[in-house]
C-alpha positions in Angstrom: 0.0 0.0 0.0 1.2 3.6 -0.9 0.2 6.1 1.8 0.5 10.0 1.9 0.3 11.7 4.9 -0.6 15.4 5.3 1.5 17.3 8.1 5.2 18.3 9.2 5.2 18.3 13.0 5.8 15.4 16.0 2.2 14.1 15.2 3.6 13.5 11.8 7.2 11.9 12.7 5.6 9.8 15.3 2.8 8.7 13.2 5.3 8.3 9.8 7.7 6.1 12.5 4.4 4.0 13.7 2.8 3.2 9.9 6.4 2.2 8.4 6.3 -0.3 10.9 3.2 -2.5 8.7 3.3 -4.8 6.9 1.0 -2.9 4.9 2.8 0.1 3.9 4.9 -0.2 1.3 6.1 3.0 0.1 5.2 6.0 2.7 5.4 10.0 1.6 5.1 12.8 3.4 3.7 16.2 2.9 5.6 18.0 3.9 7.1 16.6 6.3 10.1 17.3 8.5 14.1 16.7 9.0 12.8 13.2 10.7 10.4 12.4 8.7 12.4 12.3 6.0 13.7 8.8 7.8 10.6 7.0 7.3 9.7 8.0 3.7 9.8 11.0 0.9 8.8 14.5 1.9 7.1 16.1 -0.6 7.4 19.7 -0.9 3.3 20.3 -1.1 1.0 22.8 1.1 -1.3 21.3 2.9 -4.4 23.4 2.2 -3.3 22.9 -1.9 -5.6 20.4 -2.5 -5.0 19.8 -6.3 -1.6 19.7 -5.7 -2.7 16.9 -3.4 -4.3 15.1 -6.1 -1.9 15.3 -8.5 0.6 13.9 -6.0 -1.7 10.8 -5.5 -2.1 9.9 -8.8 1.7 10.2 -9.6 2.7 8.2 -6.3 -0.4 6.2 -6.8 -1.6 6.5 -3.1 -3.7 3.8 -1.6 -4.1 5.8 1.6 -4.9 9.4 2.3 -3.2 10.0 6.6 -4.2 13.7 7.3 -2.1 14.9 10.6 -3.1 18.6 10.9 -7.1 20.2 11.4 -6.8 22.7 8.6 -7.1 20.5 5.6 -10.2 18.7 7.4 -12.2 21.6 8.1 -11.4 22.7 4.4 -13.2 19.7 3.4 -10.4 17.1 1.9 -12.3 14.3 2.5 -15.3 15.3 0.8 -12.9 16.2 -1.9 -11.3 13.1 -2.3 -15.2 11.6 -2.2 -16.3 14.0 -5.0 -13.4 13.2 -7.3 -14.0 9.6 -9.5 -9.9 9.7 -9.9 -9.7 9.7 -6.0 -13.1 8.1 -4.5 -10.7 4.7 -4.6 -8.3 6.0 -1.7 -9.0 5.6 1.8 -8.9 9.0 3.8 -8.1 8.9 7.1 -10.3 11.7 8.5 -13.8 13.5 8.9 -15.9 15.1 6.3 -15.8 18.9 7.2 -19.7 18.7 8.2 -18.2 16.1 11.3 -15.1 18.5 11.0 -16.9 21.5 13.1 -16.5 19.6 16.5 -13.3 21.0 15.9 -13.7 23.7 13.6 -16.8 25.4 15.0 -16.7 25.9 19.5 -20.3 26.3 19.1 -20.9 23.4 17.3 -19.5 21.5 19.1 -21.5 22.3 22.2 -24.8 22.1 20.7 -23.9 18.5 19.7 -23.0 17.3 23.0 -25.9 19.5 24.5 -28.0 17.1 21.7 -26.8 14.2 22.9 -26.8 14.8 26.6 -22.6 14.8 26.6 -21.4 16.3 30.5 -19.6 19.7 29.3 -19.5 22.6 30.7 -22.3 25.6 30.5 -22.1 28.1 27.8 -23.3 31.1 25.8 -22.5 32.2 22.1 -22.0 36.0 21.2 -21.0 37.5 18.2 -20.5 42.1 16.9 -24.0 41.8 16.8 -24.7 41.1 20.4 -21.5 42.3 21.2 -23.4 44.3 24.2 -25.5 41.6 25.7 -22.2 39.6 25.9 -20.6 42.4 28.0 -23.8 41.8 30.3 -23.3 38.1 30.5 -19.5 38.6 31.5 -20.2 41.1 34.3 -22.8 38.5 35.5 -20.5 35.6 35.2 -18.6 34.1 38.4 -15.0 33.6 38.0 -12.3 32.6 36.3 -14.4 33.2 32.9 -13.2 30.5 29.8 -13.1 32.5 26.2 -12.8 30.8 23.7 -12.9 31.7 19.6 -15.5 29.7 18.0 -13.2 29.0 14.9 -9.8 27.3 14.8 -6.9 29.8 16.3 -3.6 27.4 16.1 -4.3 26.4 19.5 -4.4 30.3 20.8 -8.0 31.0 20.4 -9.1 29.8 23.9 -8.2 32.4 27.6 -9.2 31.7 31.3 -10.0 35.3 32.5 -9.1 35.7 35.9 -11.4 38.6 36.7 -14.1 40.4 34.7 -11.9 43.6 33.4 -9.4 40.8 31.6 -12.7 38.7 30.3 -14.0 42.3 28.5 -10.7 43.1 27.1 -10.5 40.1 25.3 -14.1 39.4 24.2 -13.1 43.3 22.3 -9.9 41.6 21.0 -11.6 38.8 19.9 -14.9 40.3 18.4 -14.1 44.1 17.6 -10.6 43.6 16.9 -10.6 40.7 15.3 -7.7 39.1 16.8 -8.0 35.8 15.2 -10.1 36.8 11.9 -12.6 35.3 11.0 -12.3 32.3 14.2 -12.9 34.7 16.3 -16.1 36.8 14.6 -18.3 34.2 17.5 -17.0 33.5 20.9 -17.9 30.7 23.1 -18.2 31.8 26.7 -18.5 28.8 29.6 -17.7 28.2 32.9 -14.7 27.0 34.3 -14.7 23.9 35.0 -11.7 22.7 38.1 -9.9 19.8 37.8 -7.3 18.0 35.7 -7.6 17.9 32.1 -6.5 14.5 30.4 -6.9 13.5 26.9 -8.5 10.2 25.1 -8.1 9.3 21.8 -10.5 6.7 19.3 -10.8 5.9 15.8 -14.1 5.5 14.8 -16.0 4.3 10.9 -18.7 6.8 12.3 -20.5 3.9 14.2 -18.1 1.9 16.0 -15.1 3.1 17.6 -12.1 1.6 19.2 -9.9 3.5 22.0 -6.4 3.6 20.8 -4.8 5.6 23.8 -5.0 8.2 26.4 -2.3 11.1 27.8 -1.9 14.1 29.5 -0.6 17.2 28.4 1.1 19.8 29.9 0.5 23.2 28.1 2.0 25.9 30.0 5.4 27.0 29.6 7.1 27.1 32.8 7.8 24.9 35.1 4.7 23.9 37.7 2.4 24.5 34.9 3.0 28.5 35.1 2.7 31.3 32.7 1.8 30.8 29.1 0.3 28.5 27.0 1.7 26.7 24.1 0.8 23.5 21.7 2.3 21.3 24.3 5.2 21.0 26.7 5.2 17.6 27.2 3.2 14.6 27.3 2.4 11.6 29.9 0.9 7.7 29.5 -0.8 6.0 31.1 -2.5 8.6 33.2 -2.4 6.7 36.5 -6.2 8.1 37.3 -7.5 6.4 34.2 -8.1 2.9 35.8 -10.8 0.9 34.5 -13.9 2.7 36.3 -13.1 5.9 34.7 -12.3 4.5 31.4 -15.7 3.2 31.5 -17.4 6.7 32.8 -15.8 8.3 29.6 -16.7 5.5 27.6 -20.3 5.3 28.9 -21.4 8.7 28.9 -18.8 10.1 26.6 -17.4 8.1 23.7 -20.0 6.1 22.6 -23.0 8.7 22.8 -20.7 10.5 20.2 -20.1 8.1 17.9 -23.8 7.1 18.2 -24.5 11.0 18.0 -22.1 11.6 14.8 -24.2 8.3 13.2 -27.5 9.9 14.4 -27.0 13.0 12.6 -25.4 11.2 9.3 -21.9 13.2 9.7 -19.6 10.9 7.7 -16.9 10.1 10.2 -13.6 8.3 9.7 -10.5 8.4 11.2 -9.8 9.8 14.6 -11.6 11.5 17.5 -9.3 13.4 20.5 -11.7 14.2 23.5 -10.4 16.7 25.2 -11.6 16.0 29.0 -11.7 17.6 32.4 -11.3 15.0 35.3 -13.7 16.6 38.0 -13.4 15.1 41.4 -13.7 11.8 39.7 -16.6 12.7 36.7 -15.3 13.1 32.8 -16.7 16.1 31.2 -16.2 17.3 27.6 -13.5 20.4 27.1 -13.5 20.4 23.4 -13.2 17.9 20.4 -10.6 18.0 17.8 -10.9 16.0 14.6 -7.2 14.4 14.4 -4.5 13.2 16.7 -2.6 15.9 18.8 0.7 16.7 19.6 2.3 16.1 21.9 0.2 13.3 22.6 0.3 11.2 19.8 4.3 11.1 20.6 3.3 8.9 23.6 0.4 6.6 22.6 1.8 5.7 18.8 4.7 4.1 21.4 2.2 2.2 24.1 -0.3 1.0 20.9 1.1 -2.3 20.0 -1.3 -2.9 17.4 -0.6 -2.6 13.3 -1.7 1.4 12.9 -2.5 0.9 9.1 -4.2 -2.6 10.0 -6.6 -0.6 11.6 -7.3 1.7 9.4 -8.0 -0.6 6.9 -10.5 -2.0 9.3 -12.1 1.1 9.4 -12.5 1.4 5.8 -13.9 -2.0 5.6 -16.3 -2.4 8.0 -14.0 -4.6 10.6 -13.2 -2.0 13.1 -15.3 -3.8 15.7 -13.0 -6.9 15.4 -9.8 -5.6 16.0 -8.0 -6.7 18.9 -6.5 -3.5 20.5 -3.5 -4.1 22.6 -1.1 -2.1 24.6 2.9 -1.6 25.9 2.5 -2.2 29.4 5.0 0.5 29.8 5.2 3.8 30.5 6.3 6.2 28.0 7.0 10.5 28.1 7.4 13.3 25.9 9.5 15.9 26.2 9.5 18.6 24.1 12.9 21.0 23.5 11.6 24.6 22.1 13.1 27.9 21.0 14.1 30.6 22.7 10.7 32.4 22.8 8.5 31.0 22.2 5.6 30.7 22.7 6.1 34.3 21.5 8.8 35.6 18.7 11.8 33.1 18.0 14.3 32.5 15.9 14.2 29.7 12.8 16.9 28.3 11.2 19.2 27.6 14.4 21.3 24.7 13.6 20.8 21.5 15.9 23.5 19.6 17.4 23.7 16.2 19.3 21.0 14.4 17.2 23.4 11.9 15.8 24.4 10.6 19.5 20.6 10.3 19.9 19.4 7.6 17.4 16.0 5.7 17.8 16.3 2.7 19.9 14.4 0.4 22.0 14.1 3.1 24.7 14.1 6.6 23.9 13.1 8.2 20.3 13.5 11.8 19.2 10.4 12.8 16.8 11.1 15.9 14.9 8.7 19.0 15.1 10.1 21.8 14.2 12.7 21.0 12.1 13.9 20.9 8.2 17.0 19.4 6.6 19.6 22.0 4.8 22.3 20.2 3.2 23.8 18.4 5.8 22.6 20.4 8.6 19.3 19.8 11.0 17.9 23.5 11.8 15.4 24.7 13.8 11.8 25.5 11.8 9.2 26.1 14.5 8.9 27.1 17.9 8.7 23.4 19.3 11.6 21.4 17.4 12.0 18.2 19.0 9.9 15.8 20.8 11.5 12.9 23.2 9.8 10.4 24.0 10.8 7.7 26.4 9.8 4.5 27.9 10.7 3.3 31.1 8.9 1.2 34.4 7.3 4.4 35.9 6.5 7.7 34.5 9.2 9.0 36.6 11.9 6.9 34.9 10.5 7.4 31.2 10.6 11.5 32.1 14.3 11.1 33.5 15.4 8.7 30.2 14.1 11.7 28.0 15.9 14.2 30.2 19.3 12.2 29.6 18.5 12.2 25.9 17.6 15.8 25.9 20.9 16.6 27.7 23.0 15.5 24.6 20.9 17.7 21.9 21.8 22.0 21.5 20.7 24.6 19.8 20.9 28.4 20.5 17.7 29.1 23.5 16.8 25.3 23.4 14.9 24.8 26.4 12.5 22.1 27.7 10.3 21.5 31.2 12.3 19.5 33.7 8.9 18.5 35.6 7.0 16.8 33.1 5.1 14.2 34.8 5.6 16.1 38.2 2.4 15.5 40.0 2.7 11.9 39.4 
């Protein structure tokens, strides 16, 4: 089987390193890809969003399977443009049609589908320039912190816990009247905040049956002790040691599967993978937000701990099989740590050369996925605020955070830095 997949971050290298690993794939390419990626397949130099570009590139690599990595190219519709197109129906697309798309793509969406389907999430109101005024009201009234979020996606930025009500109304103005994020932001989602710790669980789904493939936690902020901002992900953590088997079965009872069966419900023609974002509070799942594909740093921890064939399943899910697969796990534990620029996650510098990475192979224990990276000539340079991902397994989450430390330690570039307490509460 020829497969292309779409992206050029960890998610990618991590899931590029997992498919190579079938039987199934044959030839693998990448667009477009990263210094690492490069490892497991071809990078092609394509834009994401280009879909004919796309096309063109499947029928000249003739491409069995169609991975998308990132959010953008799902929300902009690429499955129902492969479905429309009689020289591309024939290739399996790993990912929503942009109607299912808007549990990510849309805030509001979202929470009018779980509010349909009786899903625990948190309460909320919509506003938009045109009740700009009544949403001013609605903050005043609200108790605190206050969650903003843009209805539209916002690379991850789009979404602010207002510590009192002067910071809420300064950013509902940014948001709405200055248009700080275009168009994502011409609606804002207001809720309440919901206290407790937010974990992540991950399926892949035909749009009727699912299977769970994974959980993590993330660790978003930038500092150490989870302090100051927010960025796409400091580091990652699996197994969660709170997700035993009785709240495995809360999320899958009153979470996963009334999606699934709500996405078949409402004929939203869903394949490939669902993240639920959740809040663990006092010992209840509720619903944080959706997202249409894998994340990252997250999927740099459970591609490791999944032991079953990645592309096997996704075959399953084309054919109607999904239900049979036997889903199996590393009994492990594994961490990611992520080594960033200088920064970020404000201004920073690109094209920093890397050093160390050949004393840091893949091997049994530790891996180093690539994120922000791209290959010039001989040399490994820095593309992207978050450039490296190392992910580690070990006996307890303490000794897979320590292994990735060690690596970490052999690997430079100008402002590197990375989170020492990744895992720290565990």
């Amino acid at each position: 089987m020829h497969i292309l997949l779409l992206g050029s971050g960890g998610r990618e290298h991590a899931l590029a390193w997992k498919m190579v690993k079938s039987h199934h794939c044959d030839q693998l390419f990448i667009a477009p890809g990263n210094a690492g990626t490069a490892e497991f397949g071809a990078n092609l130099p394509i834009d994401i969003s280009d879909f004919t570009d796309i096309k063109n590139a499947c029928l000249f690599h003739k491409i069995n399977m169609l991975v998308v990595g990132p959010e953008e190219p799902l929300v902009e519709g690429i499955y129902d443009f492969f479905q429309a197109d009689p020289q591309l129906q024939h290739i399996i697309v790993v990912g929503p049609s942009a109607a299912a798309a808007q549990l990510e793509g849309s805030k509001a969406f979202s929470k009018k589908f779980m509010q349909r389907h009786n899903i625990p999430t948190a309460g909320y109101a919509e506003f938009t320039a045109g009740n700009f005024e009544e949403g001013k009201k609605y903050i005043a009234a609200h108790s605190l912190p206050i969650v903003l979020k843009a209805d539209g996606l916002a690379a991850g930025k789009g979404v602010v816990i207002a510590a009192s009500h002067d910071e809420a109304l300064q950013v509902f103005k940014e948001m709405i009247i200055n248009k700080q994020f275009g168009e994502a932001s011409s609606k804002v989602v207001i809720e309440e905040f919901l206290q407790g710790i937010e974990v992540s669980v991950f399926a892949l789904t035909d749009g009727e049956v699912y299977q769970v493939i994974g959980h993590a936690k993330d660790y978003k902020r930038i500092g150490e002790g989870d302090t100051g901002l927010n960025t796409g992900g400091m580091g990652c953590v699996s197994p969660v040691p709170f997700m035993d088997t009785a709240f495995m079965r809360k999320v899958e009872e009153r979470i996963i599967k009334p999606t699934i069966d709500g996405l078949a419900k409402e004929k939203l023609n869903y394949h490939g993978f669902v993240f639920f974002g959740l809040m663990n509070v006092q010992g209840e799942p509720w619903v944080i937000e959706y997202n249409c594909r894998m994340g990252d740093p997250e999927t740099e921890v459970v591609m490791p701990l999944l032991q079953t064939d990645l592309v096997a399943l996704f075959a399953a899910m084309d054919n109607g099989t999904l239900a049979d697969a036997n889903i199996s796990f590393d009994e492990r534990s594994c961490a990611t740590v992520m080594a960033v620029s200088g920064g970020y996650p404000g201004a920073y510098q690109k094209n920093l050369p890397v050093n160390g990475l050949a004393d840091c192979r893949m091997n049994n224990d530790s891996m180093v996925f690539h994120a922000g990276t791209k290959q010039v000539g001989d040399a490994v340079v820095t593309n992207g605020g978050r450039v490296l991902a190392v992910t580690s397994y070990g006996n307890t989450l303490a000794e897979a955070v320590e292994k990735s430390k060690t690596v970490l330690q052999k690997i430079s570039f100008e402002g590197m830095y990375f989170r020492k307490d990744i895992g720290y509460e565990f």
